[in-house]
C-alpha positions as CSV (number, residue, x, y, z in Angstrom):
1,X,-20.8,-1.7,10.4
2,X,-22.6,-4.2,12.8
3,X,-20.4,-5.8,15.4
4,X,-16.7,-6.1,15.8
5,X,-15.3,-9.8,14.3
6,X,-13.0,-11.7,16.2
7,X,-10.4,-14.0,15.1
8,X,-8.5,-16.0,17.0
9,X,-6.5,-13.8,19.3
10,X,-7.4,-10.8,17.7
11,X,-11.0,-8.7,17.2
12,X,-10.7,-6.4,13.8
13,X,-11.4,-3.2,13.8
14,X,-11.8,-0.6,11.2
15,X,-10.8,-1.5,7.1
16,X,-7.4,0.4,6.1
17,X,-7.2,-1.6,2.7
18,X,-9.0,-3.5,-0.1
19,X,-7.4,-5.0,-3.0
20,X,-8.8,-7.8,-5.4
21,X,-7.7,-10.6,-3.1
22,X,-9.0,-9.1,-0.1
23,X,-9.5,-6.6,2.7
24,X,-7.1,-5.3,5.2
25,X,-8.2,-4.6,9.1
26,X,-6.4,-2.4,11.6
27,X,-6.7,-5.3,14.7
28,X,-6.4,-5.3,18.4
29,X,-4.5,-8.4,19.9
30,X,-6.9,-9.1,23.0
31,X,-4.3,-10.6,24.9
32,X,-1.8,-7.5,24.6
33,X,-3.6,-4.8,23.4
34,X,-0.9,-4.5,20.7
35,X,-2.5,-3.1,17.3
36,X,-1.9,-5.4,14.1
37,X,-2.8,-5.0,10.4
38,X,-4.7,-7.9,9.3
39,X,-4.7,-9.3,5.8
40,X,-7.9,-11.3,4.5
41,X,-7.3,-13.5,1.4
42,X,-10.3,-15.0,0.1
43,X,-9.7,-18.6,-0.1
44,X,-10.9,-18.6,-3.8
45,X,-8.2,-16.4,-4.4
46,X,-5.9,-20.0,-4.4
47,X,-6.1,-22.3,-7.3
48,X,-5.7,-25.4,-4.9
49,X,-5.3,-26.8,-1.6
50,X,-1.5,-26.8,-1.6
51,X,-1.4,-23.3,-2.6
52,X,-2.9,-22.6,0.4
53,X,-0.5,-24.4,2.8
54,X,2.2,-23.3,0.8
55,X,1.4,-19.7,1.6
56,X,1.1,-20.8,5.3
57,X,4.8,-22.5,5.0
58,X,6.0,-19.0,3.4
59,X,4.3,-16.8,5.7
60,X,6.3,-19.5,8.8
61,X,9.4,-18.6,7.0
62,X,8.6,-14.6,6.7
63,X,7.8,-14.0,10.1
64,X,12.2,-15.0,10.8
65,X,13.0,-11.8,8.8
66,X,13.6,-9.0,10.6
67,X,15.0,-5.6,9.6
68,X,13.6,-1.7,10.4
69,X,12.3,-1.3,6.5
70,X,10.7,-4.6,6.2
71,X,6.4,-5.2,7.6
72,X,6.6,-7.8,10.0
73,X,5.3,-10.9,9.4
74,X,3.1,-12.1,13.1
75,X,1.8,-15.0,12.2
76,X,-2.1,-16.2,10.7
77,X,-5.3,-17.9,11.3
78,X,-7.1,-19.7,9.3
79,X,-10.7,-19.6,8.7
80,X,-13.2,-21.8,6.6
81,X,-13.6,-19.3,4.1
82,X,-10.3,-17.2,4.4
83,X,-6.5,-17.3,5.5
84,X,-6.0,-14.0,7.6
85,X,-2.4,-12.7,7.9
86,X,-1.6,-11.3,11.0
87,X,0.9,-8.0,10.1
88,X,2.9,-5.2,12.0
89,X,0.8,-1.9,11.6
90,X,2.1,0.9,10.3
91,X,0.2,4.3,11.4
92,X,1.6,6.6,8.6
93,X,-0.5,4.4,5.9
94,X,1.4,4.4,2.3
95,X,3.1,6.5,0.0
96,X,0.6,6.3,-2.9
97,X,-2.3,7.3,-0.3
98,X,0.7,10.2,0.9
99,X,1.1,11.1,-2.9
100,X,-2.9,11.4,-3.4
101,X,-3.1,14.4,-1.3
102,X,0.4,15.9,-2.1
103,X,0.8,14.7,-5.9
104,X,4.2,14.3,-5.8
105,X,7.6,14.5,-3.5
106,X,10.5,16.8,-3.7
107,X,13.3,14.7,-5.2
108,X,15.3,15.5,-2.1
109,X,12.4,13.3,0.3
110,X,12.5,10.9,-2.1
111,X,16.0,10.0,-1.8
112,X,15.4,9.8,1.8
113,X,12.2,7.3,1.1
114,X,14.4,5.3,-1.9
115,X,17.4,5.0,0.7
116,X,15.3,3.1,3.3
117,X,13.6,1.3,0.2
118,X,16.9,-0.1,-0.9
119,X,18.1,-1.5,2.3
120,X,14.4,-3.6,2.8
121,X,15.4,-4.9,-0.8
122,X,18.9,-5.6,-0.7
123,X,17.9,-7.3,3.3
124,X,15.0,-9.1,1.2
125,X,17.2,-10.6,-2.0
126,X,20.4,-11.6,0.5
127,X,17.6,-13.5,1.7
128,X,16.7,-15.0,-1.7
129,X,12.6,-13.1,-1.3
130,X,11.9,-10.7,-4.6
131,X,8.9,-8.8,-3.0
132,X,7.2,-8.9,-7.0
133,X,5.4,-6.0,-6.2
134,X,7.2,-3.0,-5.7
135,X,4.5,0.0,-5.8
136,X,3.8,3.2,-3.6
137,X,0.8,1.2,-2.4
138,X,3.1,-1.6,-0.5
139,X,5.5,0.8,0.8
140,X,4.2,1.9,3.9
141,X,5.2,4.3,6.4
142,X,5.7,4.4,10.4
143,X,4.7,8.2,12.0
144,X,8.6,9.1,12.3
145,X,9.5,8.3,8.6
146,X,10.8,5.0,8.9
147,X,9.9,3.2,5.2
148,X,8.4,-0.4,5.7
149,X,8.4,-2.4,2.2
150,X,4.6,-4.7,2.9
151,X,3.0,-7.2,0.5
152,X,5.6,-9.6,-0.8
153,X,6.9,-13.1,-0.5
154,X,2.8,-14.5,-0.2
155,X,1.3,-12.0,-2.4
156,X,2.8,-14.3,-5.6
157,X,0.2,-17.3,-4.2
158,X,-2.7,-14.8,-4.6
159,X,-5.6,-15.5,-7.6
160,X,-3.2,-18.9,-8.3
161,X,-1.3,-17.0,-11.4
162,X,2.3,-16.7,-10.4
163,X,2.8,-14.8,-14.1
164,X,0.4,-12.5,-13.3
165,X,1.7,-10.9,-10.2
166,X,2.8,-7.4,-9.9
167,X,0.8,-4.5,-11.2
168,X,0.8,-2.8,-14.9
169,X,2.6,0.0,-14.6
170,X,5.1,-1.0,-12.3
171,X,5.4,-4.3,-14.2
172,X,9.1,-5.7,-15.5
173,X,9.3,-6.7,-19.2
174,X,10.5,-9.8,-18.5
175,X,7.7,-10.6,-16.0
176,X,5.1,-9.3,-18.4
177,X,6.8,-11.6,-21.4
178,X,6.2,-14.9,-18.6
179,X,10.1,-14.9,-18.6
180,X,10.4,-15.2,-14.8
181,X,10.7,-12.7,-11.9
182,X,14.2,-11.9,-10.5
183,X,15.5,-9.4,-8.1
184,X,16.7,-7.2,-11.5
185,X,12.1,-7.0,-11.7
186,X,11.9,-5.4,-8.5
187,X,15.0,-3.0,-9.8
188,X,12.8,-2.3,-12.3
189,X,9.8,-1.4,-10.1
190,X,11.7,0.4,-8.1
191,X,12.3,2.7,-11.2
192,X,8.9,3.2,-11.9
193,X,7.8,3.8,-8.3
194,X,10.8,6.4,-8.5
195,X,9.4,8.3,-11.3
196,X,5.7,8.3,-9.7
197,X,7.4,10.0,-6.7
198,X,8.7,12.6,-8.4
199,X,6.0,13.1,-11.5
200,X,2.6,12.5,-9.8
201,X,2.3,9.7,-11.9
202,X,4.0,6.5,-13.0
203,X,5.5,5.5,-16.4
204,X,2.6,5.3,-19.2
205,X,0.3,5.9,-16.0
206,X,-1.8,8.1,-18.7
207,X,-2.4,5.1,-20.9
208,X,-5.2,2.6,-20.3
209,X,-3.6,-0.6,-19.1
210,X,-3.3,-2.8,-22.1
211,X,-1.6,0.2,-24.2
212,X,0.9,0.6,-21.0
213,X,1.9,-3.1,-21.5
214,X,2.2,-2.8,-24.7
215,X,4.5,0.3,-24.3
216,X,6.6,-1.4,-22.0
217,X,7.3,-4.6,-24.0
218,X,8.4,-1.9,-27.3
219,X,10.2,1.1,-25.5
220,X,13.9,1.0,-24.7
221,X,13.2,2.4,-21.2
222,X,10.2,4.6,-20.0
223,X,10.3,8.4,-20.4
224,X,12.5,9.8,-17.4
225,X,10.8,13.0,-15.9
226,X,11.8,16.5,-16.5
227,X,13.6,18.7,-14.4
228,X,15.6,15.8,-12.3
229,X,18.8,16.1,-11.3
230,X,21.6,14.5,-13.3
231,X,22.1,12.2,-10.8
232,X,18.5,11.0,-10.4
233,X,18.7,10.7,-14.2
234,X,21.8,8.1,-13.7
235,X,19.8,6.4,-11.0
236,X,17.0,5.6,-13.4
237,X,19.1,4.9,-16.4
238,X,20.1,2.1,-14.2
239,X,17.0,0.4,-12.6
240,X,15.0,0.7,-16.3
241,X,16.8,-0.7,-18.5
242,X,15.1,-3.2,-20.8
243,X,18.1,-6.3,-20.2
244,X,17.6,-7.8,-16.2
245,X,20.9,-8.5,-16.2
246,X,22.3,-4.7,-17.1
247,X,20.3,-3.5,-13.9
248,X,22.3,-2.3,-11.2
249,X,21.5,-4.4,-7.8
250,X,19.8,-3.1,-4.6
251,X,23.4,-3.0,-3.3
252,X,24.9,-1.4,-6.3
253,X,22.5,1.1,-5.8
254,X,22.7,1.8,-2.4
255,X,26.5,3.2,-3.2
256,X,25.4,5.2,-6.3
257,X,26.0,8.8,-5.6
258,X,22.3,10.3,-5.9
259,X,21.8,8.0,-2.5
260,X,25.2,9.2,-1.3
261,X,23.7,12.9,-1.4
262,X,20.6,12.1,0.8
263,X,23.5,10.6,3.5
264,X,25.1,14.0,3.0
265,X,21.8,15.8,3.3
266,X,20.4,14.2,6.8
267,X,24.0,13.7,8.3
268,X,23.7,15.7,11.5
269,X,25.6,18.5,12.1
């Protein structure tokens, strides 16, 4: 791989990720020896200069949230050809590279994963954030369990499209009709990321991407898997449903009995 890269503080490592935008790095901060993810965006990726320095005012405002299922945002540097985002690492990697070598989940684990997802969301959307991209791929795990919602807030300012943001099959109807994100389209994600979990695959996964859209913009609600629980089925019935504003919240959720069960589950003896 030649030699190590530094920047700034920090000297990258070994790649963890690649998306269209960019690479991710596992990082070593020189000065602490603390380990960081690092996030490269190609600065092509922006359609203009103030896109640019508004992602670096949103990351400023990112790195003042702080809550256990939430990435932490460190900081950046800036490059000539790149802005890199400095990130908390988190050494369990993410649940879609869990679910490529296990399929799918138990329902019961993912309760426990969609508990800890809810409380990032409902911390995000008090603080007016929709993440925009709720997938397996940006939920990300610490060694001991502990959920960590990653990519959102400045993933909206990548490629210069704010309409195109989020990814097909996870997609809201109302995003995908240019109607606006809202926290109800992360609801909505939420439901699909649910039913990848527990199917192996998520909603319309099967089709080839346009078909999927096209699927999503006609069907009441996605198929629900088999053999759930009657409670899960509630759940879902209430994050994919076709109206934003019928959704049930991240809070609403949280109190839903299918969640209430996981409590139930873990409490300990």
């Amino acid at each position: 791989m030649g030699e190590s890269r530094r920047i700034g503080e920090y000297q990258l490592e070994d790649i963890i990720g690649k998306g269209a935008a960019g690479s991710v790095y596992r990082g070593i901060n020189l000065r602490t020896g603390g380990v960081v993810a690092i996030k490269q965006i190609r600065k092509e990726g922006f359609s203009s200069y103030d896109e640019i320095e508004a992602a670096r005012m949103e990351i400023d405002m990112l790195r003042d949230l702080n809550h256990r299922n939430i990435v932490k945002y460190i900081g950046y540097e800036q490059t000539e050809d790149e802005l890199d985002i400095i990130l908390e690492y988190c050494e369990g990697g993410s649940l879609q590279n869990i679910l490529r070598k296990f399929s799918k989940f138990p329902e019961n684990l993912v309760g426990v994963y969609v508990a800890q997802i809810l409380d990032g969301l409902s911390y995000l959307h008090s603080n007016a954030i929709l993440h925009r991209d709720i997938k397996p791929g940006n939920i990300l795990l610490l060694k001991e369990g502990i959920v960590k919602l990653a990519d959102f807030g400045v993933a909206r300012f990548q490629n210069g499209l704010h309409t195109v943001v989020g990814s097909p099959y996870w997609i809201a109807p109302e995003v995908l009709q240019q109607k606006g994100a809202t926290t109800a389209s992360d609801i909505w994600s939420l439901g699909c990321t649910i039913v990848q979990m527990v199917d192996g695959k998520a909603p319309y996964q099967d089709l080839q991407p346009m078909a999927a859209l096209y699927r999503i913009g006609l069907d009441e609600h996605p198929p629900f898997p088999h053999n759930i629980s009657p409670q899960l089925r509630d759940f879902l019935s209430r994050c994919l449903v076709n109206v934003p504003s019928a959704r049930a919240t991240a809070d609403e959720l949280r109190g839903h009995e299918w969640i209430r069960m996981r409590s139930l589950t873990c409490a300990p003896a």
